[in-house]
C-alpha positions as CSV (number, residue, x, y, z in Angstrom):
1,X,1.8,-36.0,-2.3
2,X,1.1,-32.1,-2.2
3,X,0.7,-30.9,-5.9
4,X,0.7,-26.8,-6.2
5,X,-2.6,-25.6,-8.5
6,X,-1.2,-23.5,-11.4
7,X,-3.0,-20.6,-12.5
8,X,-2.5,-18.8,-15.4
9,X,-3.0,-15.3,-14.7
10,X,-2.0,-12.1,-17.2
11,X,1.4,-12.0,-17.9
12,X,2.5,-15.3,-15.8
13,X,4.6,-18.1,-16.6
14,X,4.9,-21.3,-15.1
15,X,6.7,-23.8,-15.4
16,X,6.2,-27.7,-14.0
17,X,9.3,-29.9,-13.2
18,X,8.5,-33.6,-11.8
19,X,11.4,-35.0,-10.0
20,X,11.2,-38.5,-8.3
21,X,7.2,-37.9,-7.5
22,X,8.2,-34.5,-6.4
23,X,6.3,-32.0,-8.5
24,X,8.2,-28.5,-8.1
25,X,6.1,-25.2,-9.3
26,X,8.7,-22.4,-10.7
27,X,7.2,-18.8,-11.3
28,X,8.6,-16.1,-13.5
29,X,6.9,-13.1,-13.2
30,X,7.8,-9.7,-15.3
31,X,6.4,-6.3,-14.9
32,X,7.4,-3.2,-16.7
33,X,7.9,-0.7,-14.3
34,X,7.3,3.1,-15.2
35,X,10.7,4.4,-16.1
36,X,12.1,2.8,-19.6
37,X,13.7,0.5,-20.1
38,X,13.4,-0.7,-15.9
39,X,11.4,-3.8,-15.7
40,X,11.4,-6.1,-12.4
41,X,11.2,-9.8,-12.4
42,X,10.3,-12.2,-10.0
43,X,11.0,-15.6,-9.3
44,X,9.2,-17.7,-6.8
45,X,10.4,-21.5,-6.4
46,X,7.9,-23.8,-4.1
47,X,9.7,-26.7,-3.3
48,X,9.5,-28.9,-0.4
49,X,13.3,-29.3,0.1
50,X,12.8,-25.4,1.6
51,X,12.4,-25.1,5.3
52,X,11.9,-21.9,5.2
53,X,11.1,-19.0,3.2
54,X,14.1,-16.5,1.8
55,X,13.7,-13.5,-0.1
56,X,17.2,-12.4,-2.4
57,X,16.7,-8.8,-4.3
58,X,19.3,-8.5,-7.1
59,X,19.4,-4.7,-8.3
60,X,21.8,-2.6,-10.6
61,X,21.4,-0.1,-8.0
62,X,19.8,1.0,-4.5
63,X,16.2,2.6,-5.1
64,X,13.0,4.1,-3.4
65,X,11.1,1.6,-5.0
66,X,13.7,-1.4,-3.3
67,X,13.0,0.7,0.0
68,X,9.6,0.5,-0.5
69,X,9.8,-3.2,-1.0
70,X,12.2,-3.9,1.6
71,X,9.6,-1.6,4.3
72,X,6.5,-4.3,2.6
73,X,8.4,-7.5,3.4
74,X,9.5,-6.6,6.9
75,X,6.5,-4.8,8.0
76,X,2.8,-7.1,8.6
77,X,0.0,-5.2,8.0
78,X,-2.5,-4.3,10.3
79,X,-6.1,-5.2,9.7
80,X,-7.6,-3.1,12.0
81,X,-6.7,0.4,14.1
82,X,-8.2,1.8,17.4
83,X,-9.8,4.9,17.6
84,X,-11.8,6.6,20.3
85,X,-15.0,8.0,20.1
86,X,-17.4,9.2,23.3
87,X,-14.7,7.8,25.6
88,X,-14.7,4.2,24.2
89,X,-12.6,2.3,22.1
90,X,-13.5,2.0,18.6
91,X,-12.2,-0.7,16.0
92,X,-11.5,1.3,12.3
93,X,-10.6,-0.8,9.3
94,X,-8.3,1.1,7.3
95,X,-10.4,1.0,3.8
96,X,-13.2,2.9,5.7
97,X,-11.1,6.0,6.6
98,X,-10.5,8.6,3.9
99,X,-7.9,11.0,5.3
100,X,-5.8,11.1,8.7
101,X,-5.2,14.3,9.8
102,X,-3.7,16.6,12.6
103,X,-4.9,18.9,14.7
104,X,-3.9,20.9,17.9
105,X,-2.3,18.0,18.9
106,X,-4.3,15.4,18.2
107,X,-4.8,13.0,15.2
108,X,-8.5,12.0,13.9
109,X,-9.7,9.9,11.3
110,X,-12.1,11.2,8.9
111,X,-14.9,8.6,8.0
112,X,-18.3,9.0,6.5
113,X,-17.6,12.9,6.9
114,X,-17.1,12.1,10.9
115,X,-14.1,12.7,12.9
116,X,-12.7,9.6,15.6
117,X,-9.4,10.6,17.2
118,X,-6.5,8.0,17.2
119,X,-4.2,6.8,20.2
120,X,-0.9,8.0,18.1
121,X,1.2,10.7,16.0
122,X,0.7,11.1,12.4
123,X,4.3,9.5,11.5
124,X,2.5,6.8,13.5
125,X,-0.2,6.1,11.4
126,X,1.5,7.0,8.3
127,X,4.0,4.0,9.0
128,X,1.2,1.8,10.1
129,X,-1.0,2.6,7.1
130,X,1.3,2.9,3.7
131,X,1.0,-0.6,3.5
132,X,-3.1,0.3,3.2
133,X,-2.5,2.4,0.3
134,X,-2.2,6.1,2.9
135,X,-0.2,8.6,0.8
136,X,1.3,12.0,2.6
137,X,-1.0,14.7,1.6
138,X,0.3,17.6,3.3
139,X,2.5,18.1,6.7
140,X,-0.6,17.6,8.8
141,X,-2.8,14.9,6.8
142,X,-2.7,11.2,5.3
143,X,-4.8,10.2,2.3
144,X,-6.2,7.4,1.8
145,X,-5.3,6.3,-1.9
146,X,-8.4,4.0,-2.1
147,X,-11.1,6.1,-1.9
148,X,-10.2,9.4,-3.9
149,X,-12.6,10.2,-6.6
150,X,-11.4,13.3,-7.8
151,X,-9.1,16.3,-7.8
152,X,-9.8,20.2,-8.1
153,X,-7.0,22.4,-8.4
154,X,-7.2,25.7,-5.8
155,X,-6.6,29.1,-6.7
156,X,-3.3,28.9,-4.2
157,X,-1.6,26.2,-6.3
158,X,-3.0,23.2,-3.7
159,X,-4.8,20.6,-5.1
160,X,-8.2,19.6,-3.4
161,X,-8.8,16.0,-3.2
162,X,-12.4,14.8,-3.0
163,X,-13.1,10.9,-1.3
164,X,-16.1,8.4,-2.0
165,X,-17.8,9.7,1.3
166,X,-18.3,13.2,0.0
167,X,-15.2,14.2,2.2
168,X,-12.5,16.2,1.3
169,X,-8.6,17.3,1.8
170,X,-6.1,19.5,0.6
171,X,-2.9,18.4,-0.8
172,X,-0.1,21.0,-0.6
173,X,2.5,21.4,-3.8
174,X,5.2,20.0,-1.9
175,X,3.5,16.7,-1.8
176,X,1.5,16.4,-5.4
177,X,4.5,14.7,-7.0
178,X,4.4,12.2,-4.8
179,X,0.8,11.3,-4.8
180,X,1.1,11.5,-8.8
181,X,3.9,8.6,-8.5
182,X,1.7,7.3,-6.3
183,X,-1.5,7.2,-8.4
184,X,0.5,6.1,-11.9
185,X,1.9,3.4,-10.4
186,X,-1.3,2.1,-8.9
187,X,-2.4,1.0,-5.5
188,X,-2.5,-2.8,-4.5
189,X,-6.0,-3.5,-3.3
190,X,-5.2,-5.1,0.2
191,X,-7.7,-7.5,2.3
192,X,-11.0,-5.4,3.0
């Protein structure tokens, strides 16, 4: 007989059921979201009687933030990208790249302060890589959420980003608001 470990972890709750030698795990989780009053729960039930997994969203109301959840479950992630550098095929691991960005044509990765171009568009990587924590910085760049240590505001209204590596971007004001959201909420550390 399979029996489920049970963590306790922050702001879980768990409760055990034993039917006929059947031991069934059900998980509440809450979180308080950032807007008052707007809170999400959870509910996971492992159970053998499943065969497979379904996922059911009750909401008041359609939302970016169902969107975004919706885009999570559908979506796998990638672990790795390809890039190429002195006419070979590189491997990149998303959590080493600090910014994506365009130029005549072409899309590079900026790592360590180095540039390795990628084999697609910017809306490309963008979709490939929100899942990594890669926020729109400005019409031509991707940032990568991660690995920002700092912001400067510019004399033009931009804001200057600056990464771990030493690296840095430019955010343009249409996209600050966003990246705020973005930084409030928090970014989900994913497998490095």
């Amino acid at each position: 007989m399979f029996i489920h470990p049970i963590q306790h972890i922050n702001h879980l709750k768990t409760n055990v059921i034993q039917q006929s030698e059947i031991y069934i795990c059900i998980f509440s989780i809450v979180r308080v979201r950032r807007k008052r009053g707007d809170e999400m729960k959870v509910n996971i039930d492992i159970n053998e009687k499943y065969d497979e997994t379904t996922v059911t969203i009750h909401a008041k109301k359609w939302s970016k933030e169902l969107e975004e959840l919706i885009r999570k479950l559908e979506y796998q992630t990638p672990k790795r990208i390809i890039g190429v550098q002195g006419g070979k095929s590189v491997l990149l691991s998303p959590s080493e790249i600090d910014f994506i960005f365009a130029e005549n044509r072409k899309v590079y990765a900026s790592m360590n302060q180095k540039s390795i171009e990628l084999t697609m568009k910017l809306y490309e990587a963008e979709e490939l890589l929100e899942s990594h924590g890669f926020c729109r910085l400005s019409k031509s760049a991707l940032g990568n959420l991660n690995n920002m240590v700092s912001f400067e505001l510019a004399f033009n209204g931009n804001l200057c980003v600056y990464f771990h590596s030493g690296s840095k971007e430019y955010v343009s004001r249409k996209y600050v608001h966003e990246l705020k959201r973005k930084l409030i909420l928090g970014v989900e550390e994913y497998d490095r």
